[in-house]
C-alpha positions, 0 to 999 in steps of 0.5 A: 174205770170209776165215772165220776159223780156230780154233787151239792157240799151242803152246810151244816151248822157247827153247832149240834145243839143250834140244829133245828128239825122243820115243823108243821109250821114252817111249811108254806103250802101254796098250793094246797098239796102239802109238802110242795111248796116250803119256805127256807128253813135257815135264811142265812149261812151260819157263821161257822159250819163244816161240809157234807155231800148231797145229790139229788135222787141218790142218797148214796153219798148224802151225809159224806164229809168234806175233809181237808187234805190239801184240797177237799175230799170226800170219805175221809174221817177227819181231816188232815191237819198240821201243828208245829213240832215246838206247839205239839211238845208244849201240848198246845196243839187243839183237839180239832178233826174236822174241817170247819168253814167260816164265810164264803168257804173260808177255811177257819184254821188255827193258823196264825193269817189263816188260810183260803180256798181256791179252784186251781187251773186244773179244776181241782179245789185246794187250799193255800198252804199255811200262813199263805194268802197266795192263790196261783196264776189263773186261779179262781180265788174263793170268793169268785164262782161260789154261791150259797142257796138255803134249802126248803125245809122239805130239802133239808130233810131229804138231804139226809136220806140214805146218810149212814149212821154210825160211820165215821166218814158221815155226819147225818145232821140236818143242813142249812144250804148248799154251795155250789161253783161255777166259772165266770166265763162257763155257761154251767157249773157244778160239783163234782167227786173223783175217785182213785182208780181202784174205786176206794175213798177219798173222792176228790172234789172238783168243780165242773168243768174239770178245767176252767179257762184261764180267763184273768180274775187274780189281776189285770193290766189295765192302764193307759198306754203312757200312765201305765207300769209293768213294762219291765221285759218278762216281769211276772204278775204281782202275788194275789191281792183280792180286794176287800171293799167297794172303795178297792174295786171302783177306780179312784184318782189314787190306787189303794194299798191291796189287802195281804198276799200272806198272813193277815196282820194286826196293828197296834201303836205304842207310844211310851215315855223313854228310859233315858230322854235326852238331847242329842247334839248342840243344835238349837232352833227357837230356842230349844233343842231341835233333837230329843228323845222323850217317848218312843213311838211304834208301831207292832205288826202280828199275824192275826191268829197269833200262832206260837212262832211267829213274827212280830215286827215293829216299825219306829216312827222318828222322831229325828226331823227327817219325816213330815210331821210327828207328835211327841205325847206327854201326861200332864204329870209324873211320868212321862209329863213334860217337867218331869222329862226336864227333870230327868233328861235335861230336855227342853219346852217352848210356852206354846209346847208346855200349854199345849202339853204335846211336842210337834216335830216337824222336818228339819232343813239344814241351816245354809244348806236346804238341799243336802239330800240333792245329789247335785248339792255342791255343799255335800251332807250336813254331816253335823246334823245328820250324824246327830240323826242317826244317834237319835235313832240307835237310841230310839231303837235301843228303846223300842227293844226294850219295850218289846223285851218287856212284852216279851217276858210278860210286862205287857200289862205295865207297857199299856198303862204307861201307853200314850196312843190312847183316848184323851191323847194326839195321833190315837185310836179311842180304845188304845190297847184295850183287850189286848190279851198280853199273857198271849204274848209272853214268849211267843216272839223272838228277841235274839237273832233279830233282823234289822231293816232300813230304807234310804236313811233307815239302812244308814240306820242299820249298817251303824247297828250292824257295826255296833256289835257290842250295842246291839248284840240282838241283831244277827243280820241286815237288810238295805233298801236303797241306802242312801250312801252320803249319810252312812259314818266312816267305819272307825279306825277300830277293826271291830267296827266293821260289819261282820255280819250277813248282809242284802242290799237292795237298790232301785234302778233310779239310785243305782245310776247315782254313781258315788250311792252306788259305790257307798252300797257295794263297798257295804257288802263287800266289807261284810263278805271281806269280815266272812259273812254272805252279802248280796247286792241286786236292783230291781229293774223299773223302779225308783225311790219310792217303789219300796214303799207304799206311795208307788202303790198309792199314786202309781201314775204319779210314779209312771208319768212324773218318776218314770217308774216302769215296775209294776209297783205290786210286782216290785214290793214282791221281789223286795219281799221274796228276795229278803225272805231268801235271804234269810231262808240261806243265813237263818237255817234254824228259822227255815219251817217259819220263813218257809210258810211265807217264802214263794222261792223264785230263787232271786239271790242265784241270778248271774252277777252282771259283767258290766252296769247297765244304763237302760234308763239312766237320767241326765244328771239334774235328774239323777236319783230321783227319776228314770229316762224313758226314751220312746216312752209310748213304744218303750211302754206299750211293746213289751206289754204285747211282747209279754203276753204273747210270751206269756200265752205261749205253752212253756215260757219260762221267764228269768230271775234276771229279767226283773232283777241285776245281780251287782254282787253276791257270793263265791261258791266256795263261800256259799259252801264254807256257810253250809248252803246247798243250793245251786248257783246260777251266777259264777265268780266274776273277777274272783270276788263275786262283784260286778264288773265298773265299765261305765260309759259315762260320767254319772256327776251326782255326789249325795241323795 
């Protein structure tokens, strides 16, 4: 039996040549006997430095590195490291063999987010695997329990002794610092080396004690009984989230969005003059058309790292009416100035709109009928104006894909100059695209196979681009969030306008009561899995409209109390995420190592398909789509709170795909197996064609979103 060793990780700058040995000077001899008393040699933590061991009054390991190998170890000789196939075979893979730290024990990977440090339940200290920022339940994130102390000069110099020279598991440099941990809910702490059980190297660290409690850090379930979400039975805890900011650790009126659970991401906008403005439809208002296309405008977002491979996605601001408010830019002459878009595309201004030199869109009513988005609206849809809508909007993302095609080859250099989101300009950030190193851009994302997604209006979007083969050849898959079914085209007489590619809807529970938006929703991936291609349809159960977007998360009690929103709205974006990414793990094998490092499988898309709907929570009719029906509110709140974390607490509870979500549809085994997936499914062939059963027990009466 080898016992184990308690210990200090000491800091060494990263730097050889930044190192500097104390001198007389820095001594601060207090009470006369040299050598006492020292001040601190190195105040502050270097910004990027790599770990050794020491303990005091043995100098066996002083000196012994701290390597990665998933978690952190002592006595190995480089760390372990990971680089993808397609980077190690383009020669792009860096020289790096040691473990380098930045901040509070922040790995400095070249993985595009980066990766972090955590302490896990069983006391071992790990570190998320790449392009994660995800931290397992009752773990201590890095930046709980850890503290940094400079040492004297007079430590430092000792921290070295005994450290081999010569020996590729030692660094002898001379330290700055030493962290060390200790729990929040423990008395003491410590560091601690573990070695197998034939006494060789590596050690494995650990924090002392070897197993923390499982005191919460990673979240809480604060909440006022009735204001208060998560109420959905059995629901797991939202992903990790830890909080940047003073303003995200104090409660305000309002929540704040959460920092990322994966990689972190950088933004850019891009605002450039369309290839070929135009109006769309006859419809005027003051004068002018109410629909034209003149700039495109969007929004890119990136890992930051910017590792080959990865994603890049671009979400479109519309210019269609159907948001708020937006500002269409011009430059006061030559491309992309108002006379010239005139010239080309036959578009028109108002006086006020060429002295202004800007165009502002604002929300458009239906003419004579206001509310057709209302499901209790007699007049139905203004089929007229939302048509022309969505023309628009194929139009605008033809556009964008251009734009990024042109990135994409390396033109990104031209795409800024014409940018309109810059300094001088309405809606932008001073400094533009300013820095942005586009040559790192050429052929490091993709522009075939692409994925298109939509919420409400924006999956009406994506089912015409799914139909549009021929268009939109580029896309190869779709998501639906809570589409709103009444704006949807009727397929064309054509048998090719059809969808016939792989297709995941996914509702919330307030539009899957809206009957008729329910229908238009399974009659999509039906006609997807009847022109053989896998489609799924599933609700996440609690949720409303809005939970697959971040106004759930910004105004949480306004969701709860108003909305009767009854899903953590962390939680439920968590199960939106999961369930996409499953999706595309199951049709887009060939994308499997990249999805992979973003995906906590929890295997939503194998949920049973239910016999018959449910109606929980289903409004009375004047409140269909829009808002739940919570009756007992306080019992039907607070109890499945207590019930859950009694469940939670007891050793071995295991919680159900099915007690978060409904599976409406999904495909046959034989049809999982004819695509070539292998895993195992929960649910059986309902009826032969995989799709719920309609007994409704009541007349839901709602027509239109």
């Amino acid at each position: 039996m080898h016992s184990i060793t308690q210990l200090l990780l000491v800091a060494l700058f990263l730097s050889r040549s930044a190192v500097c040995w104390p001198h007389e000077k820095d001594y601060d001899d207090k009470d006369g006997k040299d050598g006492k008393d020292h001040k601190a040699c190195n105040n502050t933590l270097p910004s990027l430095y790599t770990l050794t061991a020491y303990k005091k009054h043995d100098g066996k390991y002083n000196g012994m590195k701290v390597e990665s190998g998933g978690g952190l170890y002592l006595g190995r000789a480089t760390a372990s490291t990971y680089c993808p196939d397609q980077v190690r075979q383009a020669g792009g893979c860096p020289p790096g063999i040691e473990t380098v730290f930045g901040g509070t024990m922040s790995p400095f990977s070249e993985v595009p987010g980066g990766q972090d440090l955590y302490v896990a339940y069983d006391g071992s200290i790990e570190i998320t695997v790449q392009h994660s920022h995800a931290f397992p339940p009752n773990s201590y994130p890095y930046y709980v329990g850890w503290t940094w102390t400079a040492f004297t000069c007079a430590q430092a110099e000792r921290a070295t002794k005994r450290c081999v020279k010569n020996n590729a598991i030692y660094d002898c440099s001379v330290p700055t610092g030493y962290f060390n941990f200790k729990s929040p809910d423990e008395a003491a702490g410590g560091i601690m080396a573990c070695p197998p059980p034939d006494g060789s190297v590596p050690y494995k660290t650990m924090p002392l004690p070897s197993r923390i409690s499982g005191k919460k850090v990673n979240g809480s379930e604060a909440g006022s009984a009735i204001g208060s979400n998560d109420t959905v039975p059995n629901s797991k805890k939202p992903k990790t989230r830890p909080p940047t900011s003073l303003r995200d650790k104090v409660g305000f009126l309002h929540g704040t969005l959460p920092t990322y659970s994966g990689p972190k991401v950088g933004a850019m906008d891009i605002e450039v003059p369309a290839e070929a403005p135009r109006p769309f439809s006859h419809i005027t208002r003051n004068g002018r058309h109410i629909l034209q296309l003149e700039t495109v405008l969007m929004s890119i977002y990136y890992p930051s790292g910017f590792g080959s491979g990865s994603g890049r996605d671009p979400a479109g601001q519309h210019r269609d009416g159907s948001g708020p408010r937006t500002i269409v830019n011009h430059t006061k002459q030559g491309e992309g100035s108002m006379e010239e878009r005139e010239k080309k595309g036959g578009v028109d201004h108002t006086k006020k709109e060429k002295k202004s030199n800007y165009d502002q869109v604002d929300y458009i009513f239906p003419e004579g009928n206001p509310r057709d988005t209302d499901p209790n609206n007699e007049k139905g849809v203004d089929r007229e104006l939302r048509n022309a809508q969505i023309e628009f909007r194929l139009a605008e993302i033809e556009e964008a894909y251009n734009v990024l095609c042109h990135i994409c080859r390396g033109d990104g250099e031209t795409i800024a100059k014409k940018n309109l989101r810059r300094k001088g300009y309405i809606g932008s950030s001073s400094r533009g695209l300013d820095g942005v190193d586009w040559a790192s851009w050429k052929d490091r994302f993709h522009t075939t196979e692409v994925t298109m997604l939509g919420h409400s209006f924006g999956a009406a979007t994506t089912v015409e681009m799914l139909r549009h083969v021929d268009r939109f050849q580029w896309v190869s898959q779709g998501i639906i969030y809570d589409i709103w079914g009444a704006a949807v085209h009727p397929p064309d007489q054509q048998p090719n306008h059809r969808i016939n590619r792989p297709l995941l809807g996914i509702n919330s529970e307030a539009f899957m009561y809206w009957q008729s938006n329910f229908d238009a929703a399974q009659s999509l991936v039906e006609e997807s899995s009847e022109h053989n291609a896998l489609a799924w349809l599933l609700t996440v159960r609690g949720t409303i409209h809005v939970s697959q977007s971040d106004f759930s998360i910004l105004y949480p009690n306004i969701c709860a109390l108003f909305l009767k929103m009854t899903a953590n709205p962390k939680r439920a974006l968590d199960l939106n995420i999961n369930a996409s990414l499953e999706f595309l793990k199951t049709i887009n094998s060939a994308r499997i190592p990249l999805i992979n490092r973003a995906l906590n499988s929890e295997g939503l898309l194998q949920t049973s398909v239910l016999e018959e709907m449910p109606t929980d929570h289903k409004p009375d009719d004047k409140w269909m789509g829009a808002r739940l029906k919570v009756p007992h509110e306080f019992t039907t709140r607070v109890l499945p709170r207590l019930v859950r974390k009694t469940k939670r607490a007891a050793k071995g509870q295991q919680s159900d795909a099915s007690d978060e979500i409904w599976m409406h549809y999904a495909p046959t085994k034989e049809q999982l197996e004819r695509h070539g997936v292998k895993y195992d499914l929960q649910h059986e062939d309902v009826g032969g064609d995989g799709k719920t059963d309609e007994k409704e027990t009541s007349e839901s009466g709602s027509e239109n979103s």
